[in-house]
N, C-alpha and C positions, 0 to 999 in steps of 0.2 A: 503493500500500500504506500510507503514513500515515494516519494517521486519528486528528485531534487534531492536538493540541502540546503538548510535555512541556513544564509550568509555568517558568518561570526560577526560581530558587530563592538566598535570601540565605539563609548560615551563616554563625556564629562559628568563627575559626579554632580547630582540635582538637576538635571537632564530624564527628559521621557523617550522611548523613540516604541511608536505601534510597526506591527509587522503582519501584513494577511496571511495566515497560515495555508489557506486554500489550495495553493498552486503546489503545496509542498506535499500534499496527500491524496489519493486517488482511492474509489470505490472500484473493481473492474464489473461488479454488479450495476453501479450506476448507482447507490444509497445513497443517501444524507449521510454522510459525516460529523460525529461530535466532538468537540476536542476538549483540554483538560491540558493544563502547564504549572511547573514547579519548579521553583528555583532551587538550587544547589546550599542557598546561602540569602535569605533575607535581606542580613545585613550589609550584602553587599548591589542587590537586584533584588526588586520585589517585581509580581509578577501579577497580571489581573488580565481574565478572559473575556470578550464582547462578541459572543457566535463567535466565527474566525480572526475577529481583529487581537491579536496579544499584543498589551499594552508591557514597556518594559522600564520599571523606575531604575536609574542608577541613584543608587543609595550614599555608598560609600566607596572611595578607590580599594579595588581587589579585581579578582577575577571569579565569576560563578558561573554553572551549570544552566541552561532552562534547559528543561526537558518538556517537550510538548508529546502529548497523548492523543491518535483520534483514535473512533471507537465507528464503525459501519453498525447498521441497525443490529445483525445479526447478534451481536457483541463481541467481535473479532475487533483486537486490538494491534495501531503499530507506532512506535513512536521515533524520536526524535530529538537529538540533544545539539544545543548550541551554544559556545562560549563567548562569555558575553566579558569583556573588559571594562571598569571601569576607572578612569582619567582621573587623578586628585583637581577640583576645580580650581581655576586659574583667578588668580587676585583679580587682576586686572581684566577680566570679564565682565561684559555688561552687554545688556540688550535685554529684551522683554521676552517674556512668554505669554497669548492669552488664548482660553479655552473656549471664551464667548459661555462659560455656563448660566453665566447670569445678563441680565441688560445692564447692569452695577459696570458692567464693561467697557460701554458706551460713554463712559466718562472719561478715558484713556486715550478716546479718538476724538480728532475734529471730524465733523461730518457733515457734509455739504451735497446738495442738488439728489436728487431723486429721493428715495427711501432707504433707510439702511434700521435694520431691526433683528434682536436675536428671539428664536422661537425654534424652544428646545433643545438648547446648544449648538444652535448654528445662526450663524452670522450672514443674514441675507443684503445683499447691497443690490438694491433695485431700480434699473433704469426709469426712467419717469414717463409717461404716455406722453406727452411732449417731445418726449427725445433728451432731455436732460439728465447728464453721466452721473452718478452716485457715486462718493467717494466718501470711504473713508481713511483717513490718516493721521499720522504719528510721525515723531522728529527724535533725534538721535544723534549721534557722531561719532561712527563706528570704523574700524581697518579689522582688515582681519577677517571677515564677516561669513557668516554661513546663516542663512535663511531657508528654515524649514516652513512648511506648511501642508495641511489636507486640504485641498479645493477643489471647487468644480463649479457644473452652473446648474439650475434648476430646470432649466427648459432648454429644446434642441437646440434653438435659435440664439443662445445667449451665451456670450463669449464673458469668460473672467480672467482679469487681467490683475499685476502686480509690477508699481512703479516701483524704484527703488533710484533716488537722486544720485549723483554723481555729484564730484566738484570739481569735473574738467569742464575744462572754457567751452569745448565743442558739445561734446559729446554727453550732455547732462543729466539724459534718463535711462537707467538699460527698464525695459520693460519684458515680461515672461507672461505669455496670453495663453491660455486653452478652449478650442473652440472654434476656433480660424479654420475656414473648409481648404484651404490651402494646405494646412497641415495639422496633424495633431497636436502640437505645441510648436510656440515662436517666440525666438527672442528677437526683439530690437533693440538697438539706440536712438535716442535724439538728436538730430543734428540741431545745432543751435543757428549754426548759421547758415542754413538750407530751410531750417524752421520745418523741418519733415523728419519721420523716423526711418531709419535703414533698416530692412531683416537683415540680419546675420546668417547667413544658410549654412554655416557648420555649428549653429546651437539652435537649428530648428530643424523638425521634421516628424518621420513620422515610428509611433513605437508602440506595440502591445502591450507596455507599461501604462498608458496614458489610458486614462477610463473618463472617456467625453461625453456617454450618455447621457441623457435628461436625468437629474439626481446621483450621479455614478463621482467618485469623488476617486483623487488622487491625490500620494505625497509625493510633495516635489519640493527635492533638494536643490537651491545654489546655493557656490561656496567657493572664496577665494582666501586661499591662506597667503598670498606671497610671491606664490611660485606657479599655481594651477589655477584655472576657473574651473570647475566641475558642477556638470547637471544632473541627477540623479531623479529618476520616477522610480518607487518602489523602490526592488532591488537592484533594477538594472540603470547603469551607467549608461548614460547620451551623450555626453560629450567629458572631455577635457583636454584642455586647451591650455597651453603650458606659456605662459606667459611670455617667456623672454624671447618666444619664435614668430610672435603676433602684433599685428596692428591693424586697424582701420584708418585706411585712408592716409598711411602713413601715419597715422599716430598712436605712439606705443599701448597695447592696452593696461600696462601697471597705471596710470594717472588716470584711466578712466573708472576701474575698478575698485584702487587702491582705498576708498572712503565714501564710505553713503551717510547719507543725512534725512532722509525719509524717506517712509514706505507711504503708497497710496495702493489700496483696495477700490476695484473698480469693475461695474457691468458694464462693458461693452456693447453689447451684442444688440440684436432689436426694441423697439420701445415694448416697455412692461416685462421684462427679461431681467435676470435677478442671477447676477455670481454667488458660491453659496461658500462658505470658509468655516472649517469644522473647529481648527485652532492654528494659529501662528506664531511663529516664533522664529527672532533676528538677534541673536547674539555675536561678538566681535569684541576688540579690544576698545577701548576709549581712546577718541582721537587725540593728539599730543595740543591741536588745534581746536580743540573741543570746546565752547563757552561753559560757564557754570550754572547754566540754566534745567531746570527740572529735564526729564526727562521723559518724553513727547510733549511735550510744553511748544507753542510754536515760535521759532526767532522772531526777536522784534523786528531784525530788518524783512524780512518774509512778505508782510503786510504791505510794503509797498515798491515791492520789487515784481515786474513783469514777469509772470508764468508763462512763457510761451506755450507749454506743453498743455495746458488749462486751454487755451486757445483752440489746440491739437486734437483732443479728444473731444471737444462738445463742436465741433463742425468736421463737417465731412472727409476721410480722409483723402489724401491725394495717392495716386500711385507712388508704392516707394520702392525705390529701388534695395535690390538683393544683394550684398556682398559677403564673399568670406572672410573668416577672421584670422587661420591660420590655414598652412598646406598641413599641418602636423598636427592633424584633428581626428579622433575616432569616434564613430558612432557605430550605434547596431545594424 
């Protein structure tokens, strides 16, 4: 009944990371599968079941056991062990986690134009009948940065997108869509001074990981330590892209990447179309550059500096041109 192996996986301790067991066990009767997971060591992983979804607390820096159990009707059993590392947390760490369990949440984002409401631990951000984009956002000042999340969109039509600011002169938004009939996921940039965004075609495309259904959700990892950008659905790897071999447009991608300063959460897609976010989470180091202001707080200079990109998304887009990032790029 296995089929596969569940990845080994390193976390920083006080770190969550869910993993769908499904794809890792098979009935050859065709049954419902039940499953059942333990950890080796509490104290160093706790471990808790949702149907298929195994959620994994790192607790404490060690190394522990999950053993996952499924069970076909008959009561034939097979299981499953994975080792899981856990990372002593880093001082110098900062960035948010939110679960959306409560609407107590909605105080943590500013939120503007269409609708945005949580109902039942998920975070809906809904286009307006008008046409008017739903955003919600948060501010930061992070290097380092790896950006997890479970997203999706609630209807066929509806695209959900994730801004994530820059502080290169050009290139000032990378944005990550799911949804786009072009592909299963897409990354762009902003050009600032084209005032259009570029897809990247070696961080977009198309992948079995990526679950685009109407209500069908996916995690998706990005994450630049330094030296890589790496895109992650699930368990499988989309790209990465080694930094000192890459640029756009001639320009190096470490200073585009190198520091973000807000996330924006955003429905793209048709009027009345709703991106749906289960939980998110951006952690990184604190910029050296960083102001001492709260944290999602928005900058005073913010207010009255020109958003091109606010511009971008609530009118039509134009055709943008496709370019690659590096020659020394892999995908699946």
């Amino acid at each position: 009944m296995p089929a596969g192996t569940i990845p080994a996986q390193v976390v920083t301790a006080g770190l969550t990371i869910t993993v769908d067991v499904t794809p890792f066990f098979r009935d050859p009767d065709g049954g419902t599968l039940t499953y059942a997971a333990a950890s080796s060591d509490d104290a160093v992983v706790s471990v808790a079941l949702a149907g298929s979804d195994l959620t994994m607390t790192a607790v404490a820096a060690g190394t522990a056991t999950v053993t996952v159990t499924a069970t076909d009707p008959d009561g034939l059993a097979a299981t499953q062990s994975v080792q899981i590392t856990v990372e002593p947390e880093d001082d110098d760490r900062a960035g948010f986690r939110d679960d959306f369990a409560t609407r107590a949440s909605l105080a943590d984002w500013n939120v503007r134009g269409g609708t945005v409401a949580i109902v039942g631990g998920i975070l809906y951000v809904t286009r307006s009948e008008a046409g008017q984009v739903a955003v919600a956002e948060r501010w930061f000042d992070l290097t380092s940065w790896t950006l997890r999340t479970r997203l999706g969109r609630a209807e066929s039509l509806g695209v959900v997108s994730v801004y994530l600011d820059t502080e290169d002169d050009r290139y000032s938004i990378l944005d990550l869509s799911i949804g786009i009939q072009s592909y299963d996921y897409r990354l762009r940039v902003f050009d600032s001074q084209q005032e259009n965004f570029v897809v990247i075609s070696d961080w977009s495309g198309y992948s079995g990981a990526i679950h685009d259904g109407a209500g069908e959700l996916t995690d998706f990892t990005l994450g630049y330590d330094g030296e890589d950008f790496i895109g992650v659905a699930g368990d499988t790897e989309l790209f990465r892209t080694p930094i000192s071999e890459a640029s756009i447009n001639g320009t190096p991608l470490h200073p585009i990447l190198d520091r973000v300063t807000r996330i924006r959460l955003l429905s793209r897609g048709s009027d009345n179309t709703s991106a749906i976010f289960d939980w998110v989470e951006l952690f990184g180091i604190e910029s050296s550059a960083s102001t001492t202001q709260a944290p999602g707080a928005r900058p005073a200079a913010d207010s009255s500096a020109k958003d091109l990109v606010d511009e971008a998304i609530e009118n039509p887009e134009r055709p943008a041109p496709t370019r690659g990032a590096s020659r020394n790029t892999s995908k699946p």
